[in-house]
C-alpha atoms as an extended CHARMM CRD file, in Angstrom:
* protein
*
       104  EXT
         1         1  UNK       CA              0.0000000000        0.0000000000        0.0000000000  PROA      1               0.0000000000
         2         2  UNK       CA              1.1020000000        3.3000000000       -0.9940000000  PROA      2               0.0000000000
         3         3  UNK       CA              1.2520000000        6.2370000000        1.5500000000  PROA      3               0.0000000000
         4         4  UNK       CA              1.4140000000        8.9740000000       -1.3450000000  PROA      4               0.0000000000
         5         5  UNK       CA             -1.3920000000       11.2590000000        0.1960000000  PROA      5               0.0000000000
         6         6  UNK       CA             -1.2890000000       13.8940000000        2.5580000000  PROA      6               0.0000000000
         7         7  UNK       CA             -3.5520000000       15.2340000000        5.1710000000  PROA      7               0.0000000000
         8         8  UNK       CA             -3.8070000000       17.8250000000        7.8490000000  PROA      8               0.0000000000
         9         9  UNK       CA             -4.3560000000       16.7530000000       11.2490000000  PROA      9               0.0000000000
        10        10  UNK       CA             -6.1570000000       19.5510000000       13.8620000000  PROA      10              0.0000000000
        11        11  UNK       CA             -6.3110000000       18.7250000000       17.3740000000  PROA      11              0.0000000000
        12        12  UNK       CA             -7.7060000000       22.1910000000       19.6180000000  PROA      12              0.0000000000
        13        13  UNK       CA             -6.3320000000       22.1000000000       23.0320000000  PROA      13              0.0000000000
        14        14  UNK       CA             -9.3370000000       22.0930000000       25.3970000000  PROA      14              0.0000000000
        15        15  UNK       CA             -7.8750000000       23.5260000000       28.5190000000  PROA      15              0.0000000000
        16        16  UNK       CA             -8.9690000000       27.3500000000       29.0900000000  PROA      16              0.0000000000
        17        17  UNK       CA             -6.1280000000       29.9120000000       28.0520000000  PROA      17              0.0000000000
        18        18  UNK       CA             -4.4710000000       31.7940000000       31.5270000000  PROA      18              0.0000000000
        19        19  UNK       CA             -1.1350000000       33.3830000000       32.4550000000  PROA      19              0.0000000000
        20        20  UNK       CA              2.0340000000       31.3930000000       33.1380000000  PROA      20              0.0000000000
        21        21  UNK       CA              4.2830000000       33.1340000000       35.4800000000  PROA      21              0.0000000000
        22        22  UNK       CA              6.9160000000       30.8220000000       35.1340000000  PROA      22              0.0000000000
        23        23  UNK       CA              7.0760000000       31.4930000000       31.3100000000  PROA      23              0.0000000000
        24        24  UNK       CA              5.5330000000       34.9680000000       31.2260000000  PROA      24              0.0000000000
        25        25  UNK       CA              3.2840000000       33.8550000000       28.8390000000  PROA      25              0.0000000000
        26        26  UNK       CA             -0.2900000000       32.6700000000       28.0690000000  PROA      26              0.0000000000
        27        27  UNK       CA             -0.4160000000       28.6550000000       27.5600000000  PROA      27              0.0000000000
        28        28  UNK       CA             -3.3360000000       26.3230000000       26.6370000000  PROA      28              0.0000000000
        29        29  UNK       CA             -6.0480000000       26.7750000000       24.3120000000  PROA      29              0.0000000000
        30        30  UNK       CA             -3.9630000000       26.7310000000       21.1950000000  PROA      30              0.0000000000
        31        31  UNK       CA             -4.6430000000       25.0430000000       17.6620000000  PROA      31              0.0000000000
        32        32  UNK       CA             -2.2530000000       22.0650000000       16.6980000000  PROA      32              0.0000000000
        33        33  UNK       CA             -1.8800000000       21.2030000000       12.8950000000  PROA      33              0.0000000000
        34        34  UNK       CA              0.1720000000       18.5140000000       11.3520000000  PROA      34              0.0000000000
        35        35  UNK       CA              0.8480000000       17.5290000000        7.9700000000  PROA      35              0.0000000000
        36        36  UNK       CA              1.2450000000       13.5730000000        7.5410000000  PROA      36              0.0000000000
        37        37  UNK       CA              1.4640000000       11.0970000000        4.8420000000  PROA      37              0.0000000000
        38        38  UNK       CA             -1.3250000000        8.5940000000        4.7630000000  PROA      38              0.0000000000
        39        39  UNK       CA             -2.9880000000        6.7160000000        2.5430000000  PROA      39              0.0000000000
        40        40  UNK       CA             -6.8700000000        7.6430000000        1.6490000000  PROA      40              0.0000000000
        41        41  UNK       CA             -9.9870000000        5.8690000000        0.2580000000  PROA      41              0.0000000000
        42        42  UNK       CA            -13.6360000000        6.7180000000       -0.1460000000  PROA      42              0.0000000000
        43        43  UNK       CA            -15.3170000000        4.2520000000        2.2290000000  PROA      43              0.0000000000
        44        44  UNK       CA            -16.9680000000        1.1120000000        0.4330000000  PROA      44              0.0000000000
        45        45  UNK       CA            -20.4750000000        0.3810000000        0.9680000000  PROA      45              0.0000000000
        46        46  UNK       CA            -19.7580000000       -3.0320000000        2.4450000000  PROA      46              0.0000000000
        47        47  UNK       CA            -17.2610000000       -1.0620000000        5.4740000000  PROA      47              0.0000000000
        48        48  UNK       CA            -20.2070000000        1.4950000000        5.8150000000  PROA      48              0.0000000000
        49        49  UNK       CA            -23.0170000000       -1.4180000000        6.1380000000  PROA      49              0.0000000000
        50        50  UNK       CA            -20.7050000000       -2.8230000000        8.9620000000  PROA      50              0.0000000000
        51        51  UNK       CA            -20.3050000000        0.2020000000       10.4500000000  PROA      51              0.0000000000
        52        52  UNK       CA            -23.8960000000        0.6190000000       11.0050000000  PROA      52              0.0000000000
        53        53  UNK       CA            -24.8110000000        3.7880000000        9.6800000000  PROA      53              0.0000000000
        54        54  UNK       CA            -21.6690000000        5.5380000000       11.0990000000  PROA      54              0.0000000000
        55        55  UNK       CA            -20.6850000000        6.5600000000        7.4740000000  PROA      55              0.0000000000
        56        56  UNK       CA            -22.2350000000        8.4540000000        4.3540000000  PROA      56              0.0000000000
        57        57  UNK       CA            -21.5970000000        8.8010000000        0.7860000000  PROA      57              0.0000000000
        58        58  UNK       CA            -19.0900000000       11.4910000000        1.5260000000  PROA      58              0.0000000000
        59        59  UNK       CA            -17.0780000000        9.5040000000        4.1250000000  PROA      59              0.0000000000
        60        60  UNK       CA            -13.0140000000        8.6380000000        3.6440000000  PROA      60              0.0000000000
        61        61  UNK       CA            -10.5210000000        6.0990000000        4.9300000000  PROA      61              0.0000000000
        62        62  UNK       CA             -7.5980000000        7.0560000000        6.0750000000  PROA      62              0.0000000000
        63        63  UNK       CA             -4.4650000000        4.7760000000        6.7270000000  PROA      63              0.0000000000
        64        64  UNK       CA             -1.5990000000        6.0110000000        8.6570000000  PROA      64              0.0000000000
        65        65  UNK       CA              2.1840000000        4.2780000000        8.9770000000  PROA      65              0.0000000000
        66        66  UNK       CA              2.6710000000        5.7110000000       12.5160000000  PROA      66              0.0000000000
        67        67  UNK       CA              0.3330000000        5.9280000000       15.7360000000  PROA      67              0.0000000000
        68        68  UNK       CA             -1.7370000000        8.3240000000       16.3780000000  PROA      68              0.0000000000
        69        69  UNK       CA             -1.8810000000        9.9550000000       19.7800000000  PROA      69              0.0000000000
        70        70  UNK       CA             -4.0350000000       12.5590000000       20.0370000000  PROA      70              0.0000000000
        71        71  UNK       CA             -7.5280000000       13.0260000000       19.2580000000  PROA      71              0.0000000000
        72        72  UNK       CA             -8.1230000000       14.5790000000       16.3560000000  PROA      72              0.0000000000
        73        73  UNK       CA            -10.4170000000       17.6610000000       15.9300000000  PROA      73              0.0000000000
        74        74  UNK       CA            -10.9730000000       17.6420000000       12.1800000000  PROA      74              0.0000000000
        75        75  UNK       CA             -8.4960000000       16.4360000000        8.9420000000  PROA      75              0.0000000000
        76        76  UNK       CA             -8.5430000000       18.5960000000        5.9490000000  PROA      76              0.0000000000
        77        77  UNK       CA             -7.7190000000       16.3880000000        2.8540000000  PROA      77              0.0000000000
        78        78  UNK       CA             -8.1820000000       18.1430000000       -0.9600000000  PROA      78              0.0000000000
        79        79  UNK       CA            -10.0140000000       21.1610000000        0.1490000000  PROA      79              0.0000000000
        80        80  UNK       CA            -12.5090000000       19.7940000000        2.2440000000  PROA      80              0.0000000000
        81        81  UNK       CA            -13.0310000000       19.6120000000        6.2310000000  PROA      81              0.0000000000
        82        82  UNK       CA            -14.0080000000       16.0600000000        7.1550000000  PROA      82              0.0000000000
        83        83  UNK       CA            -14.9310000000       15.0190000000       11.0290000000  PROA      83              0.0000000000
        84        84  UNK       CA            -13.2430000000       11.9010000000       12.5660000000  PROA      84              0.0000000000
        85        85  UNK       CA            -15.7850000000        8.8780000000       13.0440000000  PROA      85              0.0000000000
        86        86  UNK       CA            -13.7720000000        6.5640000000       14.2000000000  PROA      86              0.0000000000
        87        87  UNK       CA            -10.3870000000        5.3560000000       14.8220000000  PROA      87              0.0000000000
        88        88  UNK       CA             -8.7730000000        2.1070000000       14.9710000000  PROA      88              0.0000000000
        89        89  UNK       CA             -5.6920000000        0.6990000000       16.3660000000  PROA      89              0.0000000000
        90        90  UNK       CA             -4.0190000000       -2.1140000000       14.7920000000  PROA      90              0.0000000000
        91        91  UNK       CA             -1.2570000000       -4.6470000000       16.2340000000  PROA      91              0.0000000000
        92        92  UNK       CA              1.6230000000       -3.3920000000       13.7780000000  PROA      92              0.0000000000
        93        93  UNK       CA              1.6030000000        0.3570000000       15.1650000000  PROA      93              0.0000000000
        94        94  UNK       CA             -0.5700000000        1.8430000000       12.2110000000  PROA      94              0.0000000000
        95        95  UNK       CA             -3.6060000000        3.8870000000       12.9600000000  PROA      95              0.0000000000
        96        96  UNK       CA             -7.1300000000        4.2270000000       10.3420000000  PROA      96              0.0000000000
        97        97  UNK       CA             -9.3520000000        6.8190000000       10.5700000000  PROA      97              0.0000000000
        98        98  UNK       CA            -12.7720000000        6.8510000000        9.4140000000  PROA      98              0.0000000000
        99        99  UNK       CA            -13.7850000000       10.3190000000        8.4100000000  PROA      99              0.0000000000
       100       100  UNK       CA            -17.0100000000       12.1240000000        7.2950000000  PROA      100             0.0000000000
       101       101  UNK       CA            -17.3350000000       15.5120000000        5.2710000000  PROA      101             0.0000000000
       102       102  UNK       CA            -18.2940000000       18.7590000000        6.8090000000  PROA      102             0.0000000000
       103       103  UNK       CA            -20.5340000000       21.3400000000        5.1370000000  PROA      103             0.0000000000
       104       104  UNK       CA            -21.0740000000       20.7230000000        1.5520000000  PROA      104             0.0000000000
């Protein structure tokens, strides 16, 4: 399997933005992006009857070489925004996301 895609992972920090003395600075609250290589699908209609409804027309598969360890906001892949479903951890360290599209 190829990994000749990229997306662009967002994860927002949830904790409430507030001074640091220590670092004279304000922490928390910030927006994470990373760009990874992956591998992406459209999701088949036999994964989306076994997923029960979870996914749409509009939903993608994505395959990543290397764990994931955060949890993802939303991935941006060709121009569109698309929502994390579900993830999946597999024995040999890779990661799959299942994805739908936000908005249009």
């Amino acid at each position: 399997m190829r990994y000749a895609d990229t997306v662009v992972l967002k994860y927002n920090d949830k904790t409430n933005k507030r001074y640091d003395p220590d670092s004279g600075r304000m922490v928390g609250g910030k927006e994470w992006a990373r760009t990874i290589a992956c591998n992406v699908t459209g999701a088949s209609l036999d994964l989306q009857a076994k997923l029960g409804g979870l996914l749409n027309t509009n939903s993608i598969v994505i395959r990543f070489r290397s764990p994931i360890t955060v949890g993802i906001d939303t991935i941006e892949y060709n121009g569109g925004k698309y929502k994390p479903v579900t993830v999946r951890d597999y024995l040999a360290g890779r990661n799959v996301i299942y994805a739908n599209k936000v908005g249009k």
